[in-house]
C-alpha positions in Angstrom: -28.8 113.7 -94.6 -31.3 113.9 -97.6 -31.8 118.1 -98.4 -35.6 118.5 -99.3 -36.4 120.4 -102.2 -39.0 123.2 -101.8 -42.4 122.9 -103.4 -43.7 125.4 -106.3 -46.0 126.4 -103.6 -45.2 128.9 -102.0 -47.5 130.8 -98.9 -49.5 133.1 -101.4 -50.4 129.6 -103.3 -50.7 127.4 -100.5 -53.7 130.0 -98.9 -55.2 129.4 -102.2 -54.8 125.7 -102.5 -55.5 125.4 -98.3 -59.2 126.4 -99.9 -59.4 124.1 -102.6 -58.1 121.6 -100.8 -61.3 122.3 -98.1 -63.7 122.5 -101.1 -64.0 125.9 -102.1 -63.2 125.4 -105.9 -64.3 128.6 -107.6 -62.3 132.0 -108.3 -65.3 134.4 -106.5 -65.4 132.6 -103.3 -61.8 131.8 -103.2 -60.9 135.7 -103.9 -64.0 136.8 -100.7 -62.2 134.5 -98.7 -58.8 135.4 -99.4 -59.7 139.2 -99.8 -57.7 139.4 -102.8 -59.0 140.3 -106.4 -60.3 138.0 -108.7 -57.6 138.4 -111.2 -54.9 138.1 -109.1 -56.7 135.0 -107.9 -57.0 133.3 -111.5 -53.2 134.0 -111.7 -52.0 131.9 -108.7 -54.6 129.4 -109.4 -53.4 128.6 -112.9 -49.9 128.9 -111.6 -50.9 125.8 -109.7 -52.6 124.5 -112.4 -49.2 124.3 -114.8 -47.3 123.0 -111.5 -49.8 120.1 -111.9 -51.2 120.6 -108.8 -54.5 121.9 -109.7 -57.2 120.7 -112.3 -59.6 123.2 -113.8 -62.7 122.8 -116.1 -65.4 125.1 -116.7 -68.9 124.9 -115.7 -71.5 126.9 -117.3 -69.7 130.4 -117.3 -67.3 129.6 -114.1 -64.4 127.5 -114.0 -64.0 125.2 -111.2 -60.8 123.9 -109.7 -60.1 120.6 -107.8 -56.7 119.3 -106.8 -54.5 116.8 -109.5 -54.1 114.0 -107.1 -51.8 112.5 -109.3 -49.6 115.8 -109.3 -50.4 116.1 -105.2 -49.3 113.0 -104.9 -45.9 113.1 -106.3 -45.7 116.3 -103.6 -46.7 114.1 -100.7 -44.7 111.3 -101.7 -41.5 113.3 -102.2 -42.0 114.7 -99.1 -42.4 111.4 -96.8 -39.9 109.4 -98.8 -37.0 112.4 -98.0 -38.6 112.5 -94.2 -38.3 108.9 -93.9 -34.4 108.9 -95.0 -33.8 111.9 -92.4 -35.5 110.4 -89.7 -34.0 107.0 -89.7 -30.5 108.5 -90.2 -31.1 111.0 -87.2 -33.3 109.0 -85.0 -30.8 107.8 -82.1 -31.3 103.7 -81.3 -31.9 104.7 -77.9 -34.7 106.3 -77.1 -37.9 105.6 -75.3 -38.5 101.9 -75.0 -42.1 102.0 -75.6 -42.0 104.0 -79.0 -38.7 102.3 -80.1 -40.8 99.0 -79.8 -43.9 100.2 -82.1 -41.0 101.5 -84.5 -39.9 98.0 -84.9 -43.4 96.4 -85.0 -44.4 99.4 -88.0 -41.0 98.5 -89.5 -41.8 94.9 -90.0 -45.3 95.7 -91.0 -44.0 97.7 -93.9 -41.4 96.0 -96.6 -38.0 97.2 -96.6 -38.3 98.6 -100.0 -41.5 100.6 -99.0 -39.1 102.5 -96.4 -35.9 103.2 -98.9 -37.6 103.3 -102.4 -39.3 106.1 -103.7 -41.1 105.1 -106.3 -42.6 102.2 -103.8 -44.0 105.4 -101.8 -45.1 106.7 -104.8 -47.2 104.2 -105.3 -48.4 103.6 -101.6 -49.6 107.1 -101.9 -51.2 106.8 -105.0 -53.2 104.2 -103.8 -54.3 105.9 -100.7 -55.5 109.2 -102.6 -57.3 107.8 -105.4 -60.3 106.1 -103.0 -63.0 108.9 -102.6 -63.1 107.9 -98.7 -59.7 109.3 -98.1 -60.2 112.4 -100.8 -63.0 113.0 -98.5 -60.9 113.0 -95.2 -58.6 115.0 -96.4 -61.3 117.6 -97.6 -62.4 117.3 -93.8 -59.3 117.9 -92.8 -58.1 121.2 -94.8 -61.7 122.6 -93.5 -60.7 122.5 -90.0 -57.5 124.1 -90.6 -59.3 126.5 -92.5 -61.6 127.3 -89.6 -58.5 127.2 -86.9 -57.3 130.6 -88.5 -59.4 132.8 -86.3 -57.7 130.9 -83.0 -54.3 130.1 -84.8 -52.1 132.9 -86.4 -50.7 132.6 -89.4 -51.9 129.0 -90.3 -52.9 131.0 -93.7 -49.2 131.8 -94.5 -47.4 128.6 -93.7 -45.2 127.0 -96.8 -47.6 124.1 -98.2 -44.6 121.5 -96.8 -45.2 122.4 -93.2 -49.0 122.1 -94.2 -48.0 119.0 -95.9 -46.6 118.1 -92.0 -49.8 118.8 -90.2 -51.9 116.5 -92.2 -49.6 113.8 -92.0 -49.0 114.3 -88.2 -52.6 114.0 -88.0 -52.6 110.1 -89.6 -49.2 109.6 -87.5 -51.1 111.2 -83.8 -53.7 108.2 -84.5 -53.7 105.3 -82.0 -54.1 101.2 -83.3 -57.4 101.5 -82.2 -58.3 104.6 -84.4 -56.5 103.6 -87.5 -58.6 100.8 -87.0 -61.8 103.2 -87.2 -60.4 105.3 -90.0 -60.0 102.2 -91.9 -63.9 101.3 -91.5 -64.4 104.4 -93.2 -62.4 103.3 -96.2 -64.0 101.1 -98.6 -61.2 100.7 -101.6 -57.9 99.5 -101.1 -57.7 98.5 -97.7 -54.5 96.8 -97.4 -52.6 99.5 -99.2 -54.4 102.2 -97.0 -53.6 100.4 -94.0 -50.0 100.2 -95.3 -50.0 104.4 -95.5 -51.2 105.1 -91.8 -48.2 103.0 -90.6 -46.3 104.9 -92.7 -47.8 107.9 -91.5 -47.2 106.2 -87.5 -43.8 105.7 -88.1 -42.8 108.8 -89.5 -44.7 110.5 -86.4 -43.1 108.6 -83.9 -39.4 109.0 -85.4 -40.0 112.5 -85.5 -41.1 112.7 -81.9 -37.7 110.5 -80.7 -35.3 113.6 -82.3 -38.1 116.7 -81.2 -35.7 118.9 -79.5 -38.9 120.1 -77.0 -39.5 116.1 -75.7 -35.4 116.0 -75.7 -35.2 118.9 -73.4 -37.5 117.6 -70.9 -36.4 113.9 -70.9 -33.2 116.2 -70.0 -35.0 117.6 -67.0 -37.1 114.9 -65.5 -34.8 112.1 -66.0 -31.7 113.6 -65.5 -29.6 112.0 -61.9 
């Protein structure tokens, strides 16, 4: 089973880039959100920046961050190429009939290569990040987990994979019918953003077949 590698984010980083990411991009309001000091702030931040994760560029007498996409990218891509591997190598062939069907419909949707070639996800996710619609969904996105901390612990000091997880979970939870709206919303690259929601789908529901929680009660109900 493919081992994934650790990001050079770790949870001190991945609070700072959680804000970025929601579009927060300067050191003072980063640092009163974060209620750490501005130095220490500037720190991390260009610690990110050298990763390749971050961009920075100075306006007036601030400097202003935004995320690398291309840098992000290579994270995100990493990360669903080695889940992809994982899941199809753990997923068992029987499952439930109903999401073993939709895997086989999103696997024929998707090119063989796409699902066992890296550098084809590389690309798929590329494609899907550079269109300002989707830069702006994931802005959405990062916002709402930034406001789900007062109601969710610790959702502040998760490693940047497992937030990597939720935000992909989120494209995977969506139904045909509301890809379908997401994709109204996206103007450039259609095909290949259509393409990255399957993706998304597929990972979802192949992570769902081996969840130990839906495993134990399948267990329970079904059991004679």
């Amino acid at each position: 089973m493919p081992r994934r590698q650790s990001t050079t984010i770790n949870e001190t980083t991945n609070e700072l880039l959680l804000h970025i990411l929601s579009g927060i991009d300067y050191v003072s309001g980063i640092a009163h959100e974060t209620k750490k000091s501005i130095p220490v702030v500037y720190r991390q931040l260009d610690g990110l920046v050298r990763a390749r994760i971050l961009a920075k560029q100075r306006r007036g007498k601030q400097v202003a961050y935004s995320v690398n996409w291309d840098g992000l990218s290579s994270v995100i891509a990493k990360l669903l190429y080695l889940d992809a591997k994982t899941w199809q190598s753990a997923v068992s062939p029987k499952g439930n009939e109903r999401v073993d069907a939709e895997i086989t419909t999103l696997q024929k949707h998707l090119s063989k290569r796409m699902l066992e070639n890296e550098k084809a996800v590389r690309s798929l996710v590329d494609g899907f990040f550079k269109s300002k619609q989707t830069a702006a969904l994931s802005q959405e996105f990062f916002q709402e987990i930034n406001k789900s901390k007062k109601f969710l612990a610790n959702t502040d000091r998760l490693a940047f994979d497992k937030s990597l997880d939720l935000f992909l979970d989120a494209f995977g939870m969506l139904t045909t019918k509301e890809r379908k709206k997401i994709l109204s919303k996206i103007i450039e690259n259609q095909e290949n953003a259509q393409r990255f929601l399957a993706y998304c789908r597929l990972r979802y529901l192949q992570k769902q077949l081996i969840d130990p929680r839906r495993q134990f009660l399948r267990h329970i109900l079904y059991e004679e």
